[in-house]
Each structure stands twice: as structure tokens, then as C-alpha cells.
Residue frames as qw, qx, qy, qz and C-alpha x, y, z in Angstrom:
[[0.725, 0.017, 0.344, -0.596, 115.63, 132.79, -126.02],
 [0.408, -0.031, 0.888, 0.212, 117.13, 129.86, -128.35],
 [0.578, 0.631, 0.347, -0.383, 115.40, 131.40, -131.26],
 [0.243, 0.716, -0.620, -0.209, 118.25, 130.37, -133.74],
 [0.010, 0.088, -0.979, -0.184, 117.51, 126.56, -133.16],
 [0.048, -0.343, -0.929, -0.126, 113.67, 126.98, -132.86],
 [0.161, -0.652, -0.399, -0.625, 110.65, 128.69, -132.96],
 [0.221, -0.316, -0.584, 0.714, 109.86, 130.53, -129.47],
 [0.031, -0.863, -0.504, -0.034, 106.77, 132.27, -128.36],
 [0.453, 0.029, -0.102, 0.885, 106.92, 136.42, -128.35],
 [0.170, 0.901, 0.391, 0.077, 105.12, 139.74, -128.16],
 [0.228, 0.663, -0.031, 0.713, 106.13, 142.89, -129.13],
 [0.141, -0.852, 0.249, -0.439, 105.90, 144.05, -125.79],
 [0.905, -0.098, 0.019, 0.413, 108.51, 141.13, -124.48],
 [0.665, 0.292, 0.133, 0.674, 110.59, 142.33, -127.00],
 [0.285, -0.886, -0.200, -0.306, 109.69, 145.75, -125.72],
 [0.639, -0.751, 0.127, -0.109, 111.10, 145.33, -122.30],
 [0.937, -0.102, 0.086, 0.322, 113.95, 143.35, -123.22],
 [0.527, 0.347, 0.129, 0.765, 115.74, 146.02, -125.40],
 [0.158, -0.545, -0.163, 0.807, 114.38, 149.12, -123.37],
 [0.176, 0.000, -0.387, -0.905, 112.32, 150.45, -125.93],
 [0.633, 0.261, 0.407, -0.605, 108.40, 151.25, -126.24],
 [0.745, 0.384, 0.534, -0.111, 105.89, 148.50, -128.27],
 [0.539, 0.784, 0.022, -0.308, 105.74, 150.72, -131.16],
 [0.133, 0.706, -0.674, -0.170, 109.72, 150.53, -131.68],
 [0.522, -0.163, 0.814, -0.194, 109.81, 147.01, -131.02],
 [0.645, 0.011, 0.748, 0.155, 107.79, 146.27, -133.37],
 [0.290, 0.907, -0.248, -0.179, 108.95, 148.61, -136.04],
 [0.124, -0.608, 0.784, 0.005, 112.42, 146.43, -135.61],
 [0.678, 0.006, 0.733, 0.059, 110.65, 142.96, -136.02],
 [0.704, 0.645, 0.288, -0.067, 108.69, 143.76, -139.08],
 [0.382, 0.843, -0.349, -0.146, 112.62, 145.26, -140.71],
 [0.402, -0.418, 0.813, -0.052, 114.39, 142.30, -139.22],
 [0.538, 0.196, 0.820, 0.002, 111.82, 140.07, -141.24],
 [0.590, 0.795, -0.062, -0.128, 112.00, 142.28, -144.39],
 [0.093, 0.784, -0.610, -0.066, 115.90, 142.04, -144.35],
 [0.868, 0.174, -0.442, -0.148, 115.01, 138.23, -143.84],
 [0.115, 0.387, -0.778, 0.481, 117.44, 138.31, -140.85],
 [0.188, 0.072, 0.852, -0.482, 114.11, 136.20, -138.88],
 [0.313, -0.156, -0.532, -0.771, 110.69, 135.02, -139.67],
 [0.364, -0.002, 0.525, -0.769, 107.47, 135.48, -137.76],
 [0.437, -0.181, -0.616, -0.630, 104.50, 133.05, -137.74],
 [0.639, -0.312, 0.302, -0.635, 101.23, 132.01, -135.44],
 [0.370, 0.081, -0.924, 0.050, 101.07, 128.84, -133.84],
 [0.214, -0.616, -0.697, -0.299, 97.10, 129.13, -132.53],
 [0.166, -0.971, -0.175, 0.006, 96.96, 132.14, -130.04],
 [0.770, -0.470, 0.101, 0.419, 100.70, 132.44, -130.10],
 [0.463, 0.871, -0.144, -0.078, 103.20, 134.23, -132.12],
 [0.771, -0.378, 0.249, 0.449, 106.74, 132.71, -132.48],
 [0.429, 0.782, -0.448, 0.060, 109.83, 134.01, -134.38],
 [0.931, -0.031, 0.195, 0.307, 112.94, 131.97, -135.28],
 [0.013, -0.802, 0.401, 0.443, 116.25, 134.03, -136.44],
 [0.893, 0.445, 0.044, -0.054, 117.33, 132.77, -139.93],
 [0.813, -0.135, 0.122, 0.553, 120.70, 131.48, -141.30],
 [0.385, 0.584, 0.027, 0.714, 121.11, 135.11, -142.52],
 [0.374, -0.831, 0.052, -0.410, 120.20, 136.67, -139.27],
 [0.942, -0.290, -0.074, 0.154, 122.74, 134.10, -137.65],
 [0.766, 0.162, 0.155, 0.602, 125.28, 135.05, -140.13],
 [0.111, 0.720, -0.143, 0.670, 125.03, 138.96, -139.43],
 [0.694, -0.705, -0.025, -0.144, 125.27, 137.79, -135.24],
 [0.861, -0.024, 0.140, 0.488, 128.27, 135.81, -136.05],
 [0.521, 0.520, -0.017, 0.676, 130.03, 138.66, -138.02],
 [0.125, -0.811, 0.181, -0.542, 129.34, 141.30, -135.42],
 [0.798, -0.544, 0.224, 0.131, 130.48, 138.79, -132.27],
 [0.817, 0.394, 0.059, 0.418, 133.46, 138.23, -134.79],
 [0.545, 0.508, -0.246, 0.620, 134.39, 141.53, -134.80],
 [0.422, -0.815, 0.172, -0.358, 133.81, 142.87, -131.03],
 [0.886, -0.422, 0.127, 0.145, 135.44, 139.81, -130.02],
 [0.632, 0.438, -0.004, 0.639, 138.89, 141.00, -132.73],
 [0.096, -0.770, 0.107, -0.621, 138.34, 144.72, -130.49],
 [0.575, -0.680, 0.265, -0.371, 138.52, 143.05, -126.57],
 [0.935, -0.264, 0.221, 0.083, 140.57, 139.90, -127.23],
 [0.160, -0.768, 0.486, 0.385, 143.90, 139.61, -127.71],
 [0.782, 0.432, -0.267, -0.361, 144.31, 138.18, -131.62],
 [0.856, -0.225, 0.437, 0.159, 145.63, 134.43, -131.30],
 [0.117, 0.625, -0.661, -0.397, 148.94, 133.76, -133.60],
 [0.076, 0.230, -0.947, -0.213, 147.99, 130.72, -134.84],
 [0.758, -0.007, 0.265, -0.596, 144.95, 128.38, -135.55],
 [0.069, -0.244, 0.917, 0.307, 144.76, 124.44, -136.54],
 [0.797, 0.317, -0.005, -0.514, 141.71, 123.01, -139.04],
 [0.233, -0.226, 0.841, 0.432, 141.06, 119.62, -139.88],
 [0.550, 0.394, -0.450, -0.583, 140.13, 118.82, -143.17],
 [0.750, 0.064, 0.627, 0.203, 138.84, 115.69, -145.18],
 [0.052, -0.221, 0.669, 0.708, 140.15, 115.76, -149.07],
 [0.583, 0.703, 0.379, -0.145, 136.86, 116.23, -151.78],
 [0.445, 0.231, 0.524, 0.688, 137.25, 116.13, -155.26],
 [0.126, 0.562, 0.140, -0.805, 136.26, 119.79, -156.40],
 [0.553, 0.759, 0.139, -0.315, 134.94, 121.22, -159.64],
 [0.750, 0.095, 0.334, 0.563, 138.64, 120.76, -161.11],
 [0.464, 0.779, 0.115, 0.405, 139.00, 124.40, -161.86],
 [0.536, -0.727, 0.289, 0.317, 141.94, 125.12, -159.08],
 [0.632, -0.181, 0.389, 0.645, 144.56, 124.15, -162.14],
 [0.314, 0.671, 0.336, 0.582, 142.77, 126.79, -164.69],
 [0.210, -0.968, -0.085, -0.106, 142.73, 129.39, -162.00],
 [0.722, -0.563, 0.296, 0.272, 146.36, 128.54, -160.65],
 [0.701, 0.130, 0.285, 0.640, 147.73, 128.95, -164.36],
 [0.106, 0.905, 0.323, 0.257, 146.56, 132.44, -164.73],
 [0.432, 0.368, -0.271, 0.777, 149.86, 134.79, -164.82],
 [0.250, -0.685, -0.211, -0.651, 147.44, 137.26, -162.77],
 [0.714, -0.629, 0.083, -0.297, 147.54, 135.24, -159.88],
 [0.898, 0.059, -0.230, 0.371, 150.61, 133.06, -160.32],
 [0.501, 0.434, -0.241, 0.709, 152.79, 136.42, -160.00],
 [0.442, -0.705, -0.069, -0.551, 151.08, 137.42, -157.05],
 [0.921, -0.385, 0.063, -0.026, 151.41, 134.40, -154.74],
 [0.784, 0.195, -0.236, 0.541, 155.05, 134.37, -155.90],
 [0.033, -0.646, 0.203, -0.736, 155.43, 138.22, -154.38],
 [0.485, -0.448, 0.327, -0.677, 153.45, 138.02, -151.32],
 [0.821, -0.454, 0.242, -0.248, 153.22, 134.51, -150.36],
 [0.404, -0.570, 0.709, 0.093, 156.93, 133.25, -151.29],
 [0.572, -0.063, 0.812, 0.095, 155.89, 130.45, -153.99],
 [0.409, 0.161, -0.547, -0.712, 155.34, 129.42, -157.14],
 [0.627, -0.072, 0.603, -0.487, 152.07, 127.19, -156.42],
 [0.136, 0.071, 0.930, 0.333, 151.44, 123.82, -158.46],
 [0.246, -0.108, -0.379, -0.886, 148.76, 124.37, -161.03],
 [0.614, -0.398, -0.548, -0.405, 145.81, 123.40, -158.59],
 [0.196, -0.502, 0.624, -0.566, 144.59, 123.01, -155.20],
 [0.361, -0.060, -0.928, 0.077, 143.56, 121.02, -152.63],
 [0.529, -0.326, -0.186, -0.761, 139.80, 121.00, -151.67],
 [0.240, -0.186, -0.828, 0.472, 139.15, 120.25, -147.88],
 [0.539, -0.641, -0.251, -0.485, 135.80, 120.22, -145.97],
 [0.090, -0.525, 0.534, -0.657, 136.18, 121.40, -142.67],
 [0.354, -0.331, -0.835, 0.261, 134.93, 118.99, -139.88],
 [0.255, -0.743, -0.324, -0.528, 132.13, 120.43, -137.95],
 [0.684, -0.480, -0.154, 0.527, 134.34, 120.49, -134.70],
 [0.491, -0.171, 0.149, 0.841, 136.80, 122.61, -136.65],
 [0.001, -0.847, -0.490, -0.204, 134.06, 125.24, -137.78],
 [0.186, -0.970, -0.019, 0.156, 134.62, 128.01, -135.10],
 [0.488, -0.448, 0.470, 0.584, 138.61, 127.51, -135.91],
 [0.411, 0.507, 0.554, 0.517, 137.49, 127.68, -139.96],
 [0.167, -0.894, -0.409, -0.069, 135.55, 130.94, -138.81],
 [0.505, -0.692, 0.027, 0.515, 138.81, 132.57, -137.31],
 [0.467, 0.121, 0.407, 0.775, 140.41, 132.99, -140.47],
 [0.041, 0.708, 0.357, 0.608, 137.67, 136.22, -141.29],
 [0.155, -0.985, 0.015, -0.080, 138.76, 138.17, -138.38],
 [0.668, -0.488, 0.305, 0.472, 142.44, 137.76, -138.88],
 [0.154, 0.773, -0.274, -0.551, 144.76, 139.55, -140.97],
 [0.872, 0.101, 0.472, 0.085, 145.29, 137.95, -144.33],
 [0.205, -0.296, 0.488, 0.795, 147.59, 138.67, -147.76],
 [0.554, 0.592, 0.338, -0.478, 145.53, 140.26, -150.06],
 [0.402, 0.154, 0.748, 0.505, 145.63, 138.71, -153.63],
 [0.420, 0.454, -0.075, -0.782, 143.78, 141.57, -156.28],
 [0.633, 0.579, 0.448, -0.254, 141.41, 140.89, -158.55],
 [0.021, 0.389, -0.358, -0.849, 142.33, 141.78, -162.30],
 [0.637, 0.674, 0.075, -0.367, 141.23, 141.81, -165.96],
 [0.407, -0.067, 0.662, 0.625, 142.68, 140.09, -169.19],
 [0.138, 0.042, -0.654, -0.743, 140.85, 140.23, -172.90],
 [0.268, -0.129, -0.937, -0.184, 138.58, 137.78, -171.93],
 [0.595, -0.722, -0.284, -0.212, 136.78, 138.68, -168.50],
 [0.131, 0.496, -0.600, 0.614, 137.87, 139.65, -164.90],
 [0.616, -0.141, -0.698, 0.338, 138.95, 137.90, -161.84],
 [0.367, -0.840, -0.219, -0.335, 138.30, 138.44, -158.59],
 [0.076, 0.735, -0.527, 0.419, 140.23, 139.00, -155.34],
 [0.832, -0.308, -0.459, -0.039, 141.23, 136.56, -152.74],
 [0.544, -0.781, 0.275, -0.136, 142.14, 136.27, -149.35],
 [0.667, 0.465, -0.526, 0.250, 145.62, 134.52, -148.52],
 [0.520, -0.741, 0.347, -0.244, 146.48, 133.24, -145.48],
 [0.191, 0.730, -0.621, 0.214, 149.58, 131.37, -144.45],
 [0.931, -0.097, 0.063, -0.345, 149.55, 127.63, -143.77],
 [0.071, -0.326, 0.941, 0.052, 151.96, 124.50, -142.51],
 [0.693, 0.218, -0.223, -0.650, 150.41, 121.69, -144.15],
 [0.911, -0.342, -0.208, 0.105, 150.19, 117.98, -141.97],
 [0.654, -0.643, 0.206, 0.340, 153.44, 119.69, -140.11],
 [0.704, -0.174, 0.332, 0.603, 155.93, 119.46, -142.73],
 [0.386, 0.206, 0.372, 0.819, 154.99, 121.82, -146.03],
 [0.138, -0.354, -0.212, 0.900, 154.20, 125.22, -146.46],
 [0.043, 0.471, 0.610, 0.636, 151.62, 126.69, -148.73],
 [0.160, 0.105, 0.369, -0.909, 148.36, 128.89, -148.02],
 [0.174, 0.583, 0.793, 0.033, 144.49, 128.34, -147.77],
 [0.046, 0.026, 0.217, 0.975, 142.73, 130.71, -150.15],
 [0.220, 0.524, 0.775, -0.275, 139.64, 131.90, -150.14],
 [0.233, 0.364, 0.431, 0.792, 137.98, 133.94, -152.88],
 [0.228, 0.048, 0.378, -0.896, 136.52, 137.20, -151.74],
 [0.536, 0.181, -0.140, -0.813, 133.49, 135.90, -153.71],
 [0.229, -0.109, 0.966, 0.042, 133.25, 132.24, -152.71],
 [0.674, -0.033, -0.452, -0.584, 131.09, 129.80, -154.72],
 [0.513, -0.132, -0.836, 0.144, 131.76, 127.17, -151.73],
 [0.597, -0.694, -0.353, -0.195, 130.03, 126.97, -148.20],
 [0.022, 0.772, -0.521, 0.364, 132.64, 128.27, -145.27],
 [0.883, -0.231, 0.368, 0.177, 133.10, 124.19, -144.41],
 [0.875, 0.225, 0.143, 0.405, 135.35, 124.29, -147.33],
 [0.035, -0.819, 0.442, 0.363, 138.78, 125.96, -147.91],
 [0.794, 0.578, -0.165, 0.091, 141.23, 125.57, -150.89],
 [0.753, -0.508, 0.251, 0.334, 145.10, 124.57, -150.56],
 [0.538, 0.789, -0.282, 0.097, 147.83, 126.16, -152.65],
 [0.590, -0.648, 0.376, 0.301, 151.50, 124.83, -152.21],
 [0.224, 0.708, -0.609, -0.279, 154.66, 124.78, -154.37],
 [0.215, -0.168, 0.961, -0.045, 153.69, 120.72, -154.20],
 [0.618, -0.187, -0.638, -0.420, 151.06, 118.14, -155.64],
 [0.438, -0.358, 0.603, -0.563, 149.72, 117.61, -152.11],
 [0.924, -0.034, 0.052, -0.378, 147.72, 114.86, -152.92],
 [0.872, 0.276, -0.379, 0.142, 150.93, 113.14, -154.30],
 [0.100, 0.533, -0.628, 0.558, 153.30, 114.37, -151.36],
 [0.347, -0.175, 0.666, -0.637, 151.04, 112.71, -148.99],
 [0.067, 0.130, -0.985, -0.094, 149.60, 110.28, -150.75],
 [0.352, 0.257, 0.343, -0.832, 145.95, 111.51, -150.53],
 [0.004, -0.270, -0.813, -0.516, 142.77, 110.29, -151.65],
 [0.185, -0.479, 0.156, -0.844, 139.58, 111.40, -151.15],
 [0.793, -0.526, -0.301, -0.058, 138.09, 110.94, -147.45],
 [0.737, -0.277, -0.435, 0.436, 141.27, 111.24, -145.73],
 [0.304, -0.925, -0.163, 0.161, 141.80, 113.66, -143.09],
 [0.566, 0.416, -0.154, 0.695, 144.65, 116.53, -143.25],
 [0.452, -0.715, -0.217, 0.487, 146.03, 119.26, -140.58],
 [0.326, 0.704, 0.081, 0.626, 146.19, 122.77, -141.56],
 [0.370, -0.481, -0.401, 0.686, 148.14, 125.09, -139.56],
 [0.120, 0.870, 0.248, 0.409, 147.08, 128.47, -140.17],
 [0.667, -0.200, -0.125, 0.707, 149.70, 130.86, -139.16],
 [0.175, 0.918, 0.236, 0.265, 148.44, 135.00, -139.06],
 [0.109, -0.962, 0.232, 0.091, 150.76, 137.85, -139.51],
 [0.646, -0.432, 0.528, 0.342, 153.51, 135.95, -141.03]]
């Protein structure tokens, strides 16, 4: 009913008929939908509208994710572009950490330069950002030193503008939105290519390799 870009009129027994179920259930299911926050119900003078929220979006999205990983046949490849932002600057403290250095050398093939490169996805390249979480990726553990413990990240394989290899990570626990991804390569991208920020970059993303 386009209740994910605006409010929309409703009654329980709509919602009733739509799903095959009596009033009562119906609206048993709004009122846990709008405890779990997944939508939120208000009056607009004799009316009643509901709107689905960016969490109730984001648990549609994950379940079309995976049904669509169960009936389609998984694509071998995706391409994201990126523009270059300056991050938080802590890609070269996380990138010196033995924990993860000796990882990415095992399982993705490199030793990565101490830092990454911090691209916001265009909003075109969204649903192609979005692919990476139902595709297989190289799993980087979490550990522990003296100090505190790390977490785990995802690892996926990546040609970088056509020519260099590396891999966009993603921590299982991101502190960014899912416009941004991080770049690891055995290079200073910014200096291989001559990067500042604003300019645009091509990630291939390459699953099961």
C-alpha cells in the first residue's frame, strides 16, 4: 500500500482480509509490529494510518535478501561506485594489529597497507552495495590482546578501478551506514591513483574467489 514512503489509511479488518486472518489476529500483529518498532500507528481525524519504519524496512529487505539467495541463481560478480571521504583515521591503527594483519595475509593473499580507503556508495549503487550481505564472504575472526577485543569482519574480494586487487571490509559490527564500505589493498590507493576526496572509484566485487 506504499506504506514505507508514507502514511496510508487502515483498519484492522483491511489488514484482516489481506493476510487471511480474523480482526482479532490482525490486530494482535499491528500492536507487536509497533512494539518491535518495525511501524508506527497514528490518527489523522476519523482515520487511522500506519507507515513501516526504517527498521521494519530493514527486516523486509533482509528477508527479500535471503528468499531471493534461495530462487535466484547467485551472480559472480558485482560493480559499486564509490566517492573517496576522509574517515575517522583509524583504518591505519586497525590495519597494524598482528590479529588482523595475519589473517588477510592467509585468506585474502596480502599484506594490506596500514589503512584503508573510505568510499560512500552512490545512491544508484545501493542495491549493488546491498548484494555483498547475501553473498559468500572470507571470514576475518574477531580476537583478544591485553588490552581489549576485536571484532570480526566480513572480507570480500575486490579489483579496484580495473587494475589492483585488494578487498572491501566490513566489520560484523559496523559503526558506518551501509552507503559506506572500507578498502584494504597491498597499496596506498589514494597515492596509486592519485585520489582526493570527492572523486569517484570502481569497485569490482568478485564472490567465491
Amino acid at each position: 500500500m506504499g506504506a514505507y514512503q508514507q502514511n496510508v489509511p487502515y483498519s484492522t479488518n483491511l489488514v484482516a482480509k489481506s493476510i487471511g486472518v480474523s480482526q482479532q489476529t490482525a490486530s494482535r500483529r499491528l500492536i507487536e509490529m509497533e512494539r518491535l518498532g518495525l511501524l508506527t500507528k497514528s490518527a489523522e481525524g476519523r482515520s487511522q494510518t500506519v507507515r513501516i519504519t526504517k527498521e521494519g524496512l530493514d527486516s523486509l529487505t533482509q528477508m527479500y535478501r535471503v528468499l531471493r539467495s534461495v530462487f535466484e541463481a547467485p551472480k559472480a560478480e558485482v560493480e559499486i561506485n564509490a566517492v573517496v571521504f576522509s574517515g575517522l583515521s583509524e583504518g591505519a591503527y586497525y590495519m597494524g594489529l598482528e590479529g588482523y594483519r595475519k589473517q588477510f595475509r592467509s585468506k585474502l593473499g596480502f599484506d594490506p597497507f596500514p589503512g584503508t580507503l573510505n568510499l560512500r556508495v552512490r545512491k544508484e549503487d545501493l542495491g549493488a552495495r546491498r548484494e555483498l550481505d547475501s553473498n559468500p564472504f572470507v571470514e576475518i575472526e574477531g580476537f583478544a590482546n591485553k588490552t581489549r577485543t576485536y571484532g570480526a569482519v566480513k572480507g570480500y574480494r575486490v579489483i579496484i578501478n580495473g587494475e589492483v586487487q585488494g578487498a572491501v571490509i566490513v566489520p560484523v559490527r559496523a559503526h558506518y551506514g551501509e552507503d559506506v564500505i572500507e578498502v584494504i589493498s597491498p597499496e596506498k590507493l589514494r597515492t596509486r591513483f592519485n585520489l582526493k576526496d570527492g572523486d569517484s572509484v570502481n569497485i569490482r566485487v568478485i564472490f567465491g574467489a
